[in-house]
DRENFI-828992 format. One line per field, with one value per atom (N, C-alpha, C): residue in one letter; atom name; residue number from 1; x, y, z. Coordinates in nm, 2 decimals, decimal comma, always signed. Example, Ala and Ser with C-alpha at 12.3 -4.5 7.8 and 13.67 -1.06 7.14 Angstrom:
2
rest <- A/A/A/S/S/S $
atom <- N/CA/C/N/CA/C $
nr <- 1/1/1/2/2/2 $
c1 <- +1,32/+1,23/+1,32/+1,28/+1,37/+1,29 $
c2 <- -0,57/-0,45/-0,33/-0,22/-0,11/+0,00 $
c3 <- +0,78/+0,78/+0,78/+0,71/+0,71/+0,79 $
% end
This chain:
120
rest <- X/X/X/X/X/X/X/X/X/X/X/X/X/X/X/X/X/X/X/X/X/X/X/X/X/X/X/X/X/X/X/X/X/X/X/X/X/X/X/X/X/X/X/X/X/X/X/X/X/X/X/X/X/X/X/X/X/X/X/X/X/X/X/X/X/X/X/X/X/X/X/X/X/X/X/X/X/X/X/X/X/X/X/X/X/X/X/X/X/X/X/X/X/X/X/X/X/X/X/X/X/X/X/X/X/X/X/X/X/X/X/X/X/X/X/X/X/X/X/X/X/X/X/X/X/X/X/X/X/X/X/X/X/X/X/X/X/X/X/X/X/X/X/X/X/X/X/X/X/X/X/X/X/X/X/X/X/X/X/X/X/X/X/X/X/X/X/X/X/X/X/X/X/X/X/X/X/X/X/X/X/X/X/X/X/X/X/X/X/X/X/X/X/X/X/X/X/X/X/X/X/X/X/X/X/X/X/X/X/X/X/X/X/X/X/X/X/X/X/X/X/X/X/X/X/X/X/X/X/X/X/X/X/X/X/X/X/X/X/X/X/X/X/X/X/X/X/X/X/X/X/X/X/X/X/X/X/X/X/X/X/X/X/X/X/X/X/X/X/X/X/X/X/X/X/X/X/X/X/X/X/X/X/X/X/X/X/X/X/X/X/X/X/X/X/X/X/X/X/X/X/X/X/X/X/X/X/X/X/X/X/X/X/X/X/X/X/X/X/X/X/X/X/X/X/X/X/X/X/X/X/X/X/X/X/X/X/X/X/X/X/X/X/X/X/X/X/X/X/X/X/X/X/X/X/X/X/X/X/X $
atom <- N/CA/C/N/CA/C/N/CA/C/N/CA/C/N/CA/C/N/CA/C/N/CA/C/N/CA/C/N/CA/C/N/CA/C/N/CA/C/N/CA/C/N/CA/C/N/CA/C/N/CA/C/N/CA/C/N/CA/C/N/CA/C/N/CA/C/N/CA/C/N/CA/C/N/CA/C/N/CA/C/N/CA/C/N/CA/C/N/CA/C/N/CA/C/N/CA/C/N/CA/C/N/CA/C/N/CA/C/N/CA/C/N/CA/C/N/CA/C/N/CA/C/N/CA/C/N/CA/C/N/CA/C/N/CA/C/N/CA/C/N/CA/C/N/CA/C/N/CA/C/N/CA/C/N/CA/C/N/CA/C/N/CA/C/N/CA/C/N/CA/C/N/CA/C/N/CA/C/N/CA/C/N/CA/C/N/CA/C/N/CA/C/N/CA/C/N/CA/C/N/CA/C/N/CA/C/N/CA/C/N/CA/C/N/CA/C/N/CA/C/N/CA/C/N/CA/C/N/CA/C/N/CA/C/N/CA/C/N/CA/C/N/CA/C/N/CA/C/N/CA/C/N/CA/C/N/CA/C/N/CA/C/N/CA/C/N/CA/C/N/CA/C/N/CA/C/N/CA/C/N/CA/C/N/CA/C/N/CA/C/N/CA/C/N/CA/C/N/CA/C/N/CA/C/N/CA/C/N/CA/C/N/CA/C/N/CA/C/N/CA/C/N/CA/C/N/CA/C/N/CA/C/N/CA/C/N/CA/C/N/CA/C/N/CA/C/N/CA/C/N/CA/C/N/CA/C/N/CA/C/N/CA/C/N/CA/C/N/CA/C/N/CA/C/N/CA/C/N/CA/C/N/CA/C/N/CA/C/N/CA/C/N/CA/C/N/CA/C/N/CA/C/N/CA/C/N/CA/C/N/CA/C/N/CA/C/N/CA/C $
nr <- 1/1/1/2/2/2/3/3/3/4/4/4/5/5/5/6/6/6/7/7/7/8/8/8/9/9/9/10/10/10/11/11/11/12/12/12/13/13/13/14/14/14/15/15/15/16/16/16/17/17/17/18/18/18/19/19/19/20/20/20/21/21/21/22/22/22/23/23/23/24/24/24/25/25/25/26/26/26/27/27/27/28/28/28/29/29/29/30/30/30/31/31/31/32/32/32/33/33/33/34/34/34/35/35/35/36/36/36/37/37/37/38/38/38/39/39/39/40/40/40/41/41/41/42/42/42/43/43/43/44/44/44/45/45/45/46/46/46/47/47/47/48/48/48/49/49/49/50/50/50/51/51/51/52/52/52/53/53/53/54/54/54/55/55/55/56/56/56/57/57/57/58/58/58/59/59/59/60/60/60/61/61/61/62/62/62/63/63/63/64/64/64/65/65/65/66/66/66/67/67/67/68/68/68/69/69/69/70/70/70/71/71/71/72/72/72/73/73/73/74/74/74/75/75/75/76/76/76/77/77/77/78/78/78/79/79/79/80/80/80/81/81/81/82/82/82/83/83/83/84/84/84/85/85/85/86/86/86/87/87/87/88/88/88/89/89/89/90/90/90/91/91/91/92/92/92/93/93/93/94/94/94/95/95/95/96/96/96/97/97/97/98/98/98/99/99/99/100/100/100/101/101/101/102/102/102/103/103/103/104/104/104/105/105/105/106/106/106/107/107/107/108/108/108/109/109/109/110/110/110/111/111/111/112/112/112/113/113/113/114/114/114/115/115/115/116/116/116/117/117/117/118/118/118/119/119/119/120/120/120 $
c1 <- +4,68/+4,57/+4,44/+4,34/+4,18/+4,13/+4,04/+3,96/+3,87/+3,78/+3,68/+3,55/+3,53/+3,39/+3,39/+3,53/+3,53/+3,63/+3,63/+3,66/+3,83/+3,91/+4,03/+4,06/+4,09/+4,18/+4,27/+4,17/+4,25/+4,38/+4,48/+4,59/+4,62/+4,62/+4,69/+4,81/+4,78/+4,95/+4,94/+4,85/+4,89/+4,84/+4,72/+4,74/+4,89/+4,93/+5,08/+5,15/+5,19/+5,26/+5,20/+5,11/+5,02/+4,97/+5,05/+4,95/+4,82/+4,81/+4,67/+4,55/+4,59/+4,52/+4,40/+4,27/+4,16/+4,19/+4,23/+4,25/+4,09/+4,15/+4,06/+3,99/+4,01/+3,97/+4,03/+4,15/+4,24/+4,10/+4,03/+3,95/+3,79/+3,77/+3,63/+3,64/+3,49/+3,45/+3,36/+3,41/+3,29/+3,38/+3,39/+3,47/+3,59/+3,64/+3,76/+3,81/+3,75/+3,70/+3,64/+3,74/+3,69/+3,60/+3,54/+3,42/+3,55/+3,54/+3,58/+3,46/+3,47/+3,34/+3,40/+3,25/+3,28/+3,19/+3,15/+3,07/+2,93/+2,91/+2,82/+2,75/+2,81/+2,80/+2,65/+2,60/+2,53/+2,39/+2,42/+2,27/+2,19/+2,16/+2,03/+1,97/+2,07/+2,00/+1,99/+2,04/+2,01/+1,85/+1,86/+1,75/+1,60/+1,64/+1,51/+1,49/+1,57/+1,57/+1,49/+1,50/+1,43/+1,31/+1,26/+1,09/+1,10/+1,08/+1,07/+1,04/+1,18/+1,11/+0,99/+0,97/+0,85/+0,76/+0,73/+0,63/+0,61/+0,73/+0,69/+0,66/+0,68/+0,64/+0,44/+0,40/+0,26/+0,18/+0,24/+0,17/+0,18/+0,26/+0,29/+0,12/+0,16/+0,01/-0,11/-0,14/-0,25/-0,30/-0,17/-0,24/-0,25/-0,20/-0,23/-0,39/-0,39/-0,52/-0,63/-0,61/-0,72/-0,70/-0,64/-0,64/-0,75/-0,67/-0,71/-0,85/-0,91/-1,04/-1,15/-1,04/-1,13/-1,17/-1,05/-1,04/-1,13/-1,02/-1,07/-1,17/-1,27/-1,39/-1,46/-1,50/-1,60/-1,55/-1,42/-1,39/-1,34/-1,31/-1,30/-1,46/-1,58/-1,67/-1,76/-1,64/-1,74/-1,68/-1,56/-1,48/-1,54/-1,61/-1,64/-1,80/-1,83/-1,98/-1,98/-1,88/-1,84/-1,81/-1,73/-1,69/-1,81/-1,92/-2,05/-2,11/-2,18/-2,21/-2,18/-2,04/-1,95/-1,97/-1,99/-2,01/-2,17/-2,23/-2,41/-2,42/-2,38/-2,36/-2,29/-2,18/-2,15/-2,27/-2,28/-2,36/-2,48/-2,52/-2,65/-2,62/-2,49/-2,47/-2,41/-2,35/-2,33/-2,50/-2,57/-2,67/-2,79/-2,73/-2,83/-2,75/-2,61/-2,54/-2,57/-2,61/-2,62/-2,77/-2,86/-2,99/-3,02/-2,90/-2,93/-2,83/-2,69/-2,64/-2,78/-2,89/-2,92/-3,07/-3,08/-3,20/-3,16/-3,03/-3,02/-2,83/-2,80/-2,67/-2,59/-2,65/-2,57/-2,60/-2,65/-2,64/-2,51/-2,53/-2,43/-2,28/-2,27/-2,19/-2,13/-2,19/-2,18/-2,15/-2,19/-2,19/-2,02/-2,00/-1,84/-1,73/-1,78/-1,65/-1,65/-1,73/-1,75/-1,65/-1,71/-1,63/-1,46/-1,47/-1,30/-1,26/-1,29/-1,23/-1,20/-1,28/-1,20/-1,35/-1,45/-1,52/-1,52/-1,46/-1,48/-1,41 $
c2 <- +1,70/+1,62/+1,68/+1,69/+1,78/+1,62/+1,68/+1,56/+1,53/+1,42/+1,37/+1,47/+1,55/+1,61/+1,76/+1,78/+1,90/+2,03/+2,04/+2,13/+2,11/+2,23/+2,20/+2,33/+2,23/+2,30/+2,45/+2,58/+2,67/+2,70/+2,73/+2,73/+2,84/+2,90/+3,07/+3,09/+3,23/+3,27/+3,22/+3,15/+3,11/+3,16/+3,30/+3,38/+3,45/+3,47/+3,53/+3,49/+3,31/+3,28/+3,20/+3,19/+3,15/+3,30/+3,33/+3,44/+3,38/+3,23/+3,20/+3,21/+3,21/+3,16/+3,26/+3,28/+3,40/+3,47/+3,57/+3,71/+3,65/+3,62/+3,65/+3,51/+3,43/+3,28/+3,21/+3,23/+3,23/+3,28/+3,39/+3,48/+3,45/+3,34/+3,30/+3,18/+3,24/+3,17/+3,04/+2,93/+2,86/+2,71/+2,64/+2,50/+2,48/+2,64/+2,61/+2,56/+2,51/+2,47/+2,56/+2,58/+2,67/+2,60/+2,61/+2,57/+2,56/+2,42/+2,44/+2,43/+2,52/+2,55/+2,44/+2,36/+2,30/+2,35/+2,22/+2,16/+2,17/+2,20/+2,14/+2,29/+2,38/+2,45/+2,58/+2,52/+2,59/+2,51/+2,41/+2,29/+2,37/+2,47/+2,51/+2,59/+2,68/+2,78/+2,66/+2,60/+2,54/+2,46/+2,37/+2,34/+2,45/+2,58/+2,69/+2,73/+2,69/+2,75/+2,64/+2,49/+2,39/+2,45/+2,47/+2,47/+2,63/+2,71/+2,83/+2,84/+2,74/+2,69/+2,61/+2,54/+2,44/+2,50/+2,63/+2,74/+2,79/+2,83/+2,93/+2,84/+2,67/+2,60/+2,62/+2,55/+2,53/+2,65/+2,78/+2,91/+2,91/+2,89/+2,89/+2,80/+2,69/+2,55/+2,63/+2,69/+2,74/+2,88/+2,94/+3,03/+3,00/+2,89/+2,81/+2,73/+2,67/+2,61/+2,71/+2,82/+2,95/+3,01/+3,02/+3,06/+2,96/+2,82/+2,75/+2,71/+2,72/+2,71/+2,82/+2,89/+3,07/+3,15/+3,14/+3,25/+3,14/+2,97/+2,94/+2,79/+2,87/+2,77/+2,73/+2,81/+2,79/+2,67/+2,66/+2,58/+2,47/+2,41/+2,30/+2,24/+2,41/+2,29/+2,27/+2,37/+2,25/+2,14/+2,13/+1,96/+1,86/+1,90/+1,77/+1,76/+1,88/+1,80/+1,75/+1,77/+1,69/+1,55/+1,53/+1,39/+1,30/+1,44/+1,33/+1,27/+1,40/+1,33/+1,20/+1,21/+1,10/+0,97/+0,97/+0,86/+0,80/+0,92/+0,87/+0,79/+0,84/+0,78/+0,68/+0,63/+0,49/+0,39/+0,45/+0,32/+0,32/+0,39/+0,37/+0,28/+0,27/+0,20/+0,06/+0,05/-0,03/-0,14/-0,10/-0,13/-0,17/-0,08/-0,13/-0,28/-0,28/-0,40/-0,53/-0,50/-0,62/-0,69/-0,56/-0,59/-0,67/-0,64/-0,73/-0,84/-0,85/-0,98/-1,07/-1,07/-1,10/-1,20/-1,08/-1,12/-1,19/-1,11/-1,15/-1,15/-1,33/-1,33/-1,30/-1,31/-1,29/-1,16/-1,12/-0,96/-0,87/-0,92/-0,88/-0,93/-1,02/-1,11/-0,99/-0,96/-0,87/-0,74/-0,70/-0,55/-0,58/-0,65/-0,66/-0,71/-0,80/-0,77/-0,66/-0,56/-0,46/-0,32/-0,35/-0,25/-0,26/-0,42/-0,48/-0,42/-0,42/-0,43/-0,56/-0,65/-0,77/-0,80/-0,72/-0,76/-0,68/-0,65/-0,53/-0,63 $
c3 <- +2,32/+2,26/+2,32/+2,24/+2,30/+2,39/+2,46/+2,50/+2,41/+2,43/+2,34/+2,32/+2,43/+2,46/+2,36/+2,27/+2,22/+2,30/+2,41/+2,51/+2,54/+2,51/+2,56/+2,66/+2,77/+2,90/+2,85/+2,94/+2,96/+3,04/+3,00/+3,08/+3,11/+3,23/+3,26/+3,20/+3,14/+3,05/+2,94/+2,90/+2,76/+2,64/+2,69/+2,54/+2,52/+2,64/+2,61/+2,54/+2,53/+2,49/+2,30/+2,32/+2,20/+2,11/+2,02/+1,95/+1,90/+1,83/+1,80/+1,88/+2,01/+2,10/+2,16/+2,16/+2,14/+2,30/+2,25/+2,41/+2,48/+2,60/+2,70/+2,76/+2,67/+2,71/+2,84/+2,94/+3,06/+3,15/+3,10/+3,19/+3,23/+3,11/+3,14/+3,25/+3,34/+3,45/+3,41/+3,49/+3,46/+3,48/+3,39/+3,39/+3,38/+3,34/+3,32/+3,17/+3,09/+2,93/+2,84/+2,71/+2,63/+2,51/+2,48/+2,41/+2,20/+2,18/+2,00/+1,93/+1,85/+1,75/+1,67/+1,60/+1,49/+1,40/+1,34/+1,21/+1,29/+1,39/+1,51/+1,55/+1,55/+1,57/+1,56/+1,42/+1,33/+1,34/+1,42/+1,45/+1,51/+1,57/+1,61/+1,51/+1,41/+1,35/+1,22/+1,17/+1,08/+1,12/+1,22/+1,24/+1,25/+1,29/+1,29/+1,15/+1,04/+0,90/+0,85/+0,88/+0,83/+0,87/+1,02/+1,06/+0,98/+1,00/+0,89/+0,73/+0,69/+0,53/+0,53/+0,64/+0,62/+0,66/+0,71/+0,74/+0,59/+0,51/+0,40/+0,27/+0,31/+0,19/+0,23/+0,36/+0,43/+0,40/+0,38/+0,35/+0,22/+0,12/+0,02/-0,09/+0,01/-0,06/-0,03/+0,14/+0,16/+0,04/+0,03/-0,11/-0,25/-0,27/-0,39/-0,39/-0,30/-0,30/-0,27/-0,21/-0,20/-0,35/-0,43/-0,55/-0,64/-0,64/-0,72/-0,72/-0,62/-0,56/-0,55/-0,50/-0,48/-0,65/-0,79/-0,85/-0,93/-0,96/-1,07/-0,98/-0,94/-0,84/-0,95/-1,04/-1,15/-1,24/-1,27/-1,35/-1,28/-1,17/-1,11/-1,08/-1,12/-1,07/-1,16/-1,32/-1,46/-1,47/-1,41/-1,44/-1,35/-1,24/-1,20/-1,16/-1,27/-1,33/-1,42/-1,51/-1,63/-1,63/-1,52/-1,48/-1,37/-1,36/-1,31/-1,39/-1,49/-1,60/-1,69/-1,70/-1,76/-1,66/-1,57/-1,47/-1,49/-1,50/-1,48/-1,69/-1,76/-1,87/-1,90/-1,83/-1,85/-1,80/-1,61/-1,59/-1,62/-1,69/-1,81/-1,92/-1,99/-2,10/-2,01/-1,92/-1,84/-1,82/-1,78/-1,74/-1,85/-1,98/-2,06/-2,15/-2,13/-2,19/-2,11/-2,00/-1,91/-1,91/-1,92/-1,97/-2,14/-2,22/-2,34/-2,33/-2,25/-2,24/-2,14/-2,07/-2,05/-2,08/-2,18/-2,30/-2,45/-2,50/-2,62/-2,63/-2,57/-2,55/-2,67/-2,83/-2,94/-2,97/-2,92/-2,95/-2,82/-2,75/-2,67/-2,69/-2,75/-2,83/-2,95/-3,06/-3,11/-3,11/-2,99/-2,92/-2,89/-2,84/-2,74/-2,85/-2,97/-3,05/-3,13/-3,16/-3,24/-3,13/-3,01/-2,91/-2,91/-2,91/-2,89/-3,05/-3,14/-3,25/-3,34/-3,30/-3,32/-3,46/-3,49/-3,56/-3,72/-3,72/-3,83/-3,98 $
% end
């Protein structure tokens, strides 16, 4: 029976008598315990493969966002003059609806079911 910790007791003589048994294991110094490779085994290199991929996704974004900014700069920065514009012209019409709901409530009245659709 192995112990719990993984490690099963070397016995002198017993690659002799064990053909399975790995030549030379009788001869290692140390605890006396030969080390069972598992499932466990592969945890350091698998974990250096995780930080590595997560290096080549981080470099991956950094040259995407240097492209998408660097080649096509011009056209991210007609889209968000576009969308300034679009902002300074609502609250213009914004501002002028509030200025006639204020003055002339049936005309504003008018304006908002024509917009809803509900006047036609």
């Amino acid at each position: 029976m192995l112990p719990p910790s993984g490690f099963r007791p070397i016995i002198p003589g017993r690659a002799s008598l064990d053909p399975g048994f790995p030549v030379g294991m009788d001869l290692k110094p140390g605890t006396g315990l030969a080390r069972i490779t598992g499932k466990n085994s592969r945890r350091i290199p698998k974990m250096l493969q995780t930080i590595f991929l997560l290096g080549l996704f981080v470099l991956l974004g950094i040259f995407v966002l240097k492209m998408v900014f660097g080649v096509l700069g011009g056209v991210v920065g007609l889209a968000i003059a576009l969308i300034w514009i679009a902002v300074k012209v609502s609250l213009l019409g914004l501002l002028v609806y509030i200025v006639i709901r204020i003055f002339s409530p049936a005309t504003a009245r008018k304006i908002r079911s024509r917009l809803s659709g509900n006047g036609l």
